[in-house]
Structures are given as structure tokens and as C-alpha cells.
N, C-alpha and C positions, 0 to 999 in steps of 0.2 A: 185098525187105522190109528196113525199118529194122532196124539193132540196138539194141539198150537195155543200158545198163551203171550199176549200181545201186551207186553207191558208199558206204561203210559204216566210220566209225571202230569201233576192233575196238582193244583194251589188249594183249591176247595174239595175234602171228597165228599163229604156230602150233598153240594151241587153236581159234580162226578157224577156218583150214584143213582142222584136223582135224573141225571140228561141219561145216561146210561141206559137206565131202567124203561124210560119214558120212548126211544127208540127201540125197545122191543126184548131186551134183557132183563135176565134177572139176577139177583143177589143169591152169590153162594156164603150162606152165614157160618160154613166151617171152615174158611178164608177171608172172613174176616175182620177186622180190629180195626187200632184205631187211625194206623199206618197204610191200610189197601184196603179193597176189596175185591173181593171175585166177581166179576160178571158174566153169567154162563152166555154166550150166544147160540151155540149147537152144543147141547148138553154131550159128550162124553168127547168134542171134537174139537171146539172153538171159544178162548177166553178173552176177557181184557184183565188187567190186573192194573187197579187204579190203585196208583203208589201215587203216596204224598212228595212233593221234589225233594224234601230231606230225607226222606227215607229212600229213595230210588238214588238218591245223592249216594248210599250206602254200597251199591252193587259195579260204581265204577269211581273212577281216580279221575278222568276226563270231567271238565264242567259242561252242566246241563247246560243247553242253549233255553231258547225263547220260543216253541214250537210257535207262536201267532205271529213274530216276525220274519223267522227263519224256517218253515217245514221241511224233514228231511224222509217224512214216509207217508204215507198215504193208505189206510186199511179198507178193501175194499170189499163188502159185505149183499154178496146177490141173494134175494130173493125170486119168490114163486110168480110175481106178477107185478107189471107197473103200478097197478094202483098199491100193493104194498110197499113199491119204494115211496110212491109219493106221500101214503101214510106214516109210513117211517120218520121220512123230512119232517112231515109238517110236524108230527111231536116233538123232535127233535129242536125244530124252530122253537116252539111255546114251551121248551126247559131249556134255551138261552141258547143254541145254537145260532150259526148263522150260515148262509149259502151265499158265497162271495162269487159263484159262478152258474150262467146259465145250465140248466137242464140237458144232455146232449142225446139226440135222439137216430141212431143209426138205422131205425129200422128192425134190425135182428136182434140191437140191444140199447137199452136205454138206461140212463147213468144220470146220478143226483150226485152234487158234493154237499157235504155238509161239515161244519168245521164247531168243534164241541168247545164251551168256553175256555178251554185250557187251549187254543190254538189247533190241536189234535185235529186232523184232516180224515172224513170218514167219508166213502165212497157208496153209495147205496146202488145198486143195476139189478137188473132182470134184461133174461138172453131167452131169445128164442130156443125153447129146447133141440130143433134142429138145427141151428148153428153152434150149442152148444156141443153137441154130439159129432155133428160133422166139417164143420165149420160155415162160417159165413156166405161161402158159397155155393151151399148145397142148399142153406136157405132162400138164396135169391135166387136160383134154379127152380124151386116149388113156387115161390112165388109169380114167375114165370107162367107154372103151368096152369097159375088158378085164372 
């Protein structure tokens, strides 16, 4: 399976790190210095790579915008269960994040934003495994039956 690594200007990394971490990641200490660091979130599958804006200034010629005034992506990170997203959040809250939008709760899947103090837009959800698998409306069909 591909890996994916989500690279991310960040002003402070070690508030980074620490919001990072605090949502459920961990530091990979052989990535990193004084410029990034590695955040594994699915060890062999899913990264952040928390670059400082001058050093991420380094990988393009285009100026960095303002991700907290401007957002232009959104990283959306499902888990096993709601109550892990809302665990998730609320760490997330108490190392500086913030949630500028309500909870959305579909039923078959339920979705948190959360927004990291560099602006960074992070998406927490859990999906019904049978919507997940079949889609949404193979889970309101079961639901139906119950």
C-alpha cells in the first residue's frame, strides 16, 4: 500500500508537535530536526510532516499564504468510533486547537472539525462500517430492518 505524507507550514513546531501528538500521533525521531518533524498517524501508511514556513518556503517559488485566514485543504482523519473522534477533539482543544464549526452528525457518519493553531483544518469522522463498505444506503436499508 502507498504511503501519503501531508506536508504542513506550522510558525511554532514545537506547539505543532505538541497539538500533533496530543491528537493521537506520534513523533518519528528519525525525521526529525530542527526544521520538521514526522508525525506517524497510520504507521507504515499516513504522515504529517510539520515544516517550519521557512523551511517549507524552501520546496516552492509560490508565497505561503495564511492557512487561518485563507484554507485551501482540509485533512480528514476517520476513526474506529465517535467516542474516539470526540476524544481526539477534545485533546486537540486542550493543546490549542479550536472547533469553529458545529459537530455534523449524519447518522451513518459523524464528523468533528478541528482547526490546529497554525490555521491547519483537520477533519476527525467515524462511518458506519456498513456505509463504509456499501454505502449510505445500504446502511439506512439495515436500519430500516431493525
Amino acid at each position: 500500500m502507498p504511503s501519503m505524507f501531508v506536508n504542513l507550514p506550522v510558525t511554532d513546531l514545537e506547539r505543532a508537535k505538541a497539538f500533533y501528538t496530543a491528537v493521537g500521533g506520534t513523533v518519528n525521531p528519525a525525521f526529525t530536526d530542527h526544521n520538521a518533524a514526522c508525525i506517524v498517524i497510520d504507521e507504515g501508511h499516513n504522515y504529517f510532516m510539520l515544516l517550519r514556513r521557512e523551511f517549507f518556503q524552501t520546496f516552492t517559488k509560490l508565497p505561503l499564504g495564511d492557512n487561518a485566514k485563507n484554507p485551501s485543504v482540509s485533512t480528514a482523519i476517520f476513526l474506529d468510533s465517535r467516542e474516539e473522534v470526540d476524544s481526539a477533539v477534545a485533546a486537540g482543544l486542550a493543546a490549542g486547537g479550536t472547533e469553529a464549526e458545529e459537530p455534523s452528525d449524519y447518522g451513518f457518519m459523524y464528523q468533528r472539525q478541528l482547526t490546529d493553531p497554525d490555521g491547519n483544518i483537520l477533519e476527525f469522522g467515524w462511518m458506519d462500517p456498513v456505509a463504509a463498505e456499501k454505502g449510505p444506503e445500504a446502511f439506512a436499508a439495515e436500519q430500516q430492518q431493525a
